[in-house]
C-alpha positions as CSV (number, residue, x, y, z in Angstrom):
1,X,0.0,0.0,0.0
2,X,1.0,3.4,-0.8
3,X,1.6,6.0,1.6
4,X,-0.1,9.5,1.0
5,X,2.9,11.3,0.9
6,X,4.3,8.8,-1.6
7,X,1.2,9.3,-4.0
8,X,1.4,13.0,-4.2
9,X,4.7,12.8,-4.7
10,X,6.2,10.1,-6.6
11,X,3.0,8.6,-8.4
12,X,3.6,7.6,-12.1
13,X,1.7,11.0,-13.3
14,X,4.2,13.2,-11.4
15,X,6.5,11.3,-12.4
16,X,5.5,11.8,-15.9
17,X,5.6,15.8,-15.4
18,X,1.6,15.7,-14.2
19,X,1.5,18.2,-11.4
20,X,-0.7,17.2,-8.0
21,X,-3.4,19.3,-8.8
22,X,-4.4,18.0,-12.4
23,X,-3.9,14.7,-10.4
24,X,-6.3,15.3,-7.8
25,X,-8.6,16.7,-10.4
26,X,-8.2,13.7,-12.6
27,X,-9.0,11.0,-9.2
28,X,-12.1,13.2,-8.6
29,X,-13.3,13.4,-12.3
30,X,-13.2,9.8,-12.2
31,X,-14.5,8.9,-9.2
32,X,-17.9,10.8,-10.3
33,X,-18.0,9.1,-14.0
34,X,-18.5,5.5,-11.9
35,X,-21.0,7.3,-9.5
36,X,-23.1,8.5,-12.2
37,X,-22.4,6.0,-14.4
38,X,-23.5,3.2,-11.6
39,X,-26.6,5.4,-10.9
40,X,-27.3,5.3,-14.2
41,X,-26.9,1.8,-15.8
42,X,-29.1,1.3,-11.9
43,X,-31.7,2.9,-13.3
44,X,-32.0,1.4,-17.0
45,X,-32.1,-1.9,-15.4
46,X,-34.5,-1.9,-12.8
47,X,-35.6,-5.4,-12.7
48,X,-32.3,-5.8,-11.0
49,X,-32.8,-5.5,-7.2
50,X,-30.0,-4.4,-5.8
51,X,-28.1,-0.9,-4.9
52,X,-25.6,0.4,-7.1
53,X,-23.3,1.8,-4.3
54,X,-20.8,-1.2,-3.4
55,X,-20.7,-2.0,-7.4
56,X,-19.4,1.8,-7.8
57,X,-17.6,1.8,-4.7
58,X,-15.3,-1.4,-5.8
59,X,-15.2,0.2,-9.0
60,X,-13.2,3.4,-7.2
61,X,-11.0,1.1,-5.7
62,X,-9.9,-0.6,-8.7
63,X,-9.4,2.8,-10.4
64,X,-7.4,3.9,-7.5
65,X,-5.3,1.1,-7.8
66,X,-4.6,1.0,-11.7
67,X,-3.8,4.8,-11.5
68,X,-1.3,4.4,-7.9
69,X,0.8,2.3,-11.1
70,X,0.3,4.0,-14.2
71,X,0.5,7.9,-15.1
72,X,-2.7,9.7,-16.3
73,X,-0.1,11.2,-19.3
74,X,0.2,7.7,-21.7
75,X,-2.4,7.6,-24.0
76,X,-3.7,4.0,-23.1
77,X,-4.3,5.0,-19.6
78,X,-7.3,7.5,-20.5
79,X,-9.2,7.6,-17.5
80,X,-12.8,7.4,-18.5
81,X,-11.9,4.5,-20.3
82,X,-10.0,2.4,-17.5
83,X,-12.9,4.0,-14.9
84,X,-14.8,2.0,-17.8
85,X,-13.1,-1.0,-17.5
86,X,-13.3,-0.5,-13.5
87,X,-17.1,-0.9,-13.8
88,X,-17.5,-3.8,-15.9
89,X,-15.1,-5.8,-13.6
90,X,-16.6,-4.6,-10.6
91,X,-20.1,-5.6,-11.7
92,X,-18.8,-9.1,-12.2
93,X,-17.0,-8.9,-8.9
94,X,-20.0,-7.7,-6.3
95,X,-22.2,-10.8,-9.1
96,X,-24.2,-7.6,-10.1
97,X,-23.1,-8.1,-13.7
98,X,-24.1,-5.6,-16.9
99,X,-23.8,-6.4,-20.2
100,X,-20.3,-5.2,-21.5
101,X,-22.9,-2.6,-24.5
102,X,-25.0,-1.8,-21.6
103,X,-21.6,-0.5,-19.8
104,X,-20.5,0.7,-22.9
105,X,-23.3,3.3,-24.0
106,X,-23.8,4.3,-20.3
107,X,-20.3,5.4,-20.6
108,X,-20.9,7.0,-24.1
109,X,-24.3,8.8,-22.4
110,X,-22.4,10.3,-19.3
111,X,-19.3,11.3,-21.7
112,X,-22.4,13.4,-23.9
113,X,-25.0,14.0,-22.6
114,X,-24.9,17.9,-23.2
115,X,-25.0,16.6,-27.3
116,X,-27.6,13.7,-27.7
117,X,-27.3,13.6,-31.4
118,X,-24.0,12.6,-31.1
119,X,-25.1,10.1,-28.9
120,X,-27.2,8.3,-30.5
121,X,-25.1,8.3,-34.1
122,X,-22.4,6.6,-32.2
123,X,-24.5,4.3,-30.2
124,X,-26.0,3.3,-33.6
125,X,-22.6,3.0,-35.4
126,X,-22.1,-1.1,-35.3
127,X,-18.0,-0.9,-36.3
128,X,-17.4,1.9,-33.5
129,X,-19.3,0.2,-30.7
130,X,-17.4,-3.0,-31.8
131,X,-14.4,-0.7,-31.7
132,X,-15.1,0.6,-28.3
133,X,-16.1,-3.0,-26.6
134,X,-12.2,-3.9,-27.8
135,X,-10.7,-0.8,-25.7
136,X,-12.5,-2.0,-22.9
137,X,-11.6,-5.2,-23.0
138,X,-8.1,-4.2,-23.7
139,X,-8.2,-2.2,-20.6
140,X,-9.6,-4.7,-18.3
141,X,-6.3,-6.9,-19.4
142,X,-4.3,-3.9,-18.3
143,X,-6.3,-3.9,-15.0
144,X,-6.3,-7.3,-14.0
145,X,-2.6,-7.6,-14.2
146,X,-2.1,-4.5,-12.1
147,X,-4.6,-5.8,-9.5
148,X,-2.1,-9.2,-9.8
149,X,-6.1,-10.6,-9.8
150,X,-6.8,-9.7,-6.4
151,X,-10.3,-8.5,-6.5
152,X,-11.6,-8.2,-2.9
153,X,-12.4,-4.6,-1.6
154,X,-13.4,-4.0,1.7
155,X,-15.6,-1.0,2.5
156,X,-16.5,0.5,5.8
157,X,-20.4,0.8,4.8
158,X,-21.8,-2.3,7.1
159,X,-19.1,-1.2,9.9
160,X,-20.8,2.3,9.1
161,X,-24.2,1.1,10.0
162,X,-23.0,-1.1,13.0
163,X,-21.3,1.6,14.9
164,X,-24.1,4.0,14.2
165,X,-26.6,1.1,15.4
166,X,-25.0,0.4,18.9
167,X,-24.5,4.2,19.7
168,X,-28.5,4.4,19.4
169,X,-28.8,1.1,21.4
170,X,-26.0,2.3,24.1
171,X,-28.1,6.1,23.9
172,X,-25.0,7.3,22.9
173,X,-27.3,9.3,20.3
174,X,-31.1,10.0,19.7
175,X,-32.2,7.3,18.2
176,X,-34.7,10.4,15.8
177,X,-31.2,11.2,15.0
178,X,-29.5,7.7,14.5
179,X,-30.5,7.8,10.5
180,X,-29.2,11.1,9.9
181,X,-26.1,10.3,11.3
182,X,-26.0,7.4,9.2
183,X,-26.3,9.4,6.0
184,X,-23.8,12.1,7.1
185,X,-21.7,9.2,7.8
186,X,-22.0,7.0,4.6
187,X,-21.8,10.6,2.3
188,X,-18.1,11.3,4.2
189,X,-17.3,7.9,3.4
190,X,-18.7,8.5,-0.3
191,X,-16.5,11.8,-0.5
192,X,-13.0,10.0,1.4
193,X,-12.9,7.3,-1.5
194,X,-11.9,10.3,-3.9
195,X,-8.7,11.1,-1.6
196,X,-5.9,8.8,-1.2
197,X,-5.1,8.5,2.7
198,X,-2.4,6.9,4.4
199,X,-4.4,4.0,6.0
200,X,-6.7,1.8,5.6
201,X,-10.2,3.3,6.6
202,X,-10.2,0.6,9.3
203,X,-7.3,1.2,11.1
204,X,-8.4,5.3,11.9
205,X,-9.9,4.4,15.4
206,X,-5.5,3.6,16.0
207,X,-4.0,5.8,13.7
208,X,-1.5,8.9,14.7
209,X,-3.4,12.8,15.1
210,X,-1.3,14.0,12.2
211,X,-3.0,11.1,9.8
212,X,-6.3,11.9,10.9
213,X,-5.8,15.7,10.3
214,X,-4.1,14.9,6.6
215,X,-7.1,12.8,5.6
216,X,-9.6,16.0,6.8
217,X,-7.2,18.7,4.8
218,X,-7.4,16.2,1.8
219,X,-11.3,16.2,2.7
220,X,-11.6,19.8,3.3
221,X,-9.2,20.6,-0.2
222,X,-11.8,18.0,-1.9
223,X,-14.9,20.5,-1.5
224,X,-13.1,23.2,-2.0
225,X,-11.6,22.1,-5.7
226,X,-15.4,21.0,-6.7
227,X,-17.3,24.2,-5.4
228,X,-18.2,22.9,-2.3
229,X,-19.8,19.8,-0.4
230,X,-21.4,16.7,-0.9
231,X,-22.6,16.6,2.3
232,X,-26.2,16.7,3.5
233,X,-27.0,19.9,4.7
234,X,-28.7,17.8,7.5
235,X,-25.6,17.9,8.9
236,X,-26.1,21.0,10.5
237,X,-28.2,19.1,13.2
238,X,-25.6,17.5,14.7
């Protein structure tokens, strides 16, 4: 595992002349392609029962992971397209599998939707489709041998609910207020997976004052790069 300090400083894109702050941009614009892309290819198939959010949150990882060994600057590595590649694995990971088109032209709609005509000509083109179903599988090669095909991602959303659970029981907290909690809870844990951190979520509870106060900056500098806060404003209750 990479340390923080390591990623902002020696990663492969700043190695390859990327400077941090096109690198944080380029983590962040990726991370929201897979959430709206996972929303979306949610919502086209809704005879599927299931939420989209682990599906999109093993999707970061993998991203994460591809681009903490390969610079943003080579061609091959074009984000949208590996984030692609992310989310086609990931559904076959989390067995919440899409079709590879269905992946494909929900990638195509988030990449323009401000020009619909354009859309739907390339959707309809049968060679460029074809063309863009082999860049994604060539991609998925590239990511499964940088993952070494170790696919397991663990998340903190059941640990999430748990801890927010026996701090109603234990009246640690309103139990009106226990739900709230949980959503201000799982959207910082939605908004942390765009950062890269020196530890494992898991290990926080142990982890030195200076770690916990880089991981808020990186938080804090997060908002402030994208115009502000995911964050329910119900967070003002607490």
């Amino acid at each position: 595992m990479y340390s923080s300090h390591e990623l902002n400083e020696f990663s492969p894109s700043r190695l390859d002349g990327i400077d941090i702050n096109a690198e944080k941009w380029y983590r962040w614009s990726y991370c929201e392609f897979l959430k709206d892309a996972g929303m979306r290819i949610n919502f086209a198939l809704k005879f599927f029962k299931f939420s989209p959010q682990l599906t999109i949150a093993t999707a970061v990882v993998f991203c994460h992971k591809f681009f903490a060994n390969h610079s943003h600057k080579q061609p091959e590595n074009e984000r949208f397209v590996i984030a692609t590649a992310c989310l086609f694995l990931a559904g076959k990971v989390e067995e919440t599998p899409k079709a590879l088109r269905d992946v494909v032209k929900t990638a195509l709609f988030i990449k323009y939707q401000d020009d619909p005509k354009r859309y739907n000509k390339l959707i309809n083109d049968r060679i460029f489709m074809e063309q863009q179903r082999d860049v994604i599988l060539c991609a998925e090669r590239s990511l499964l041998h940088t993952l070494g095909f170790h696919f397991h991602a663990e998340h903190p959303y059941k640990h999430l609910l748990r801890i927010v659970k026996q701090m109603s029981e234990e009246k640690v907290i309103p139990e009106k207020n226990a739900r709230d909690l949980a959503q201000v809870a799982w959207n910082f844990a939605n908004d942390s997976a765009k950062i890269s951190v020196e530890k494992e979520w898991w290990e926080t509870c142990t982890v030195r004052q200076s770690v916990r106060e880089d991981i808020s900056n990186q938080i804090l500098d997060l908002y402030e790069q994208t115009g502000g806060s995911t964050i329910s404003t119900i967070a003002s209750r607490f």
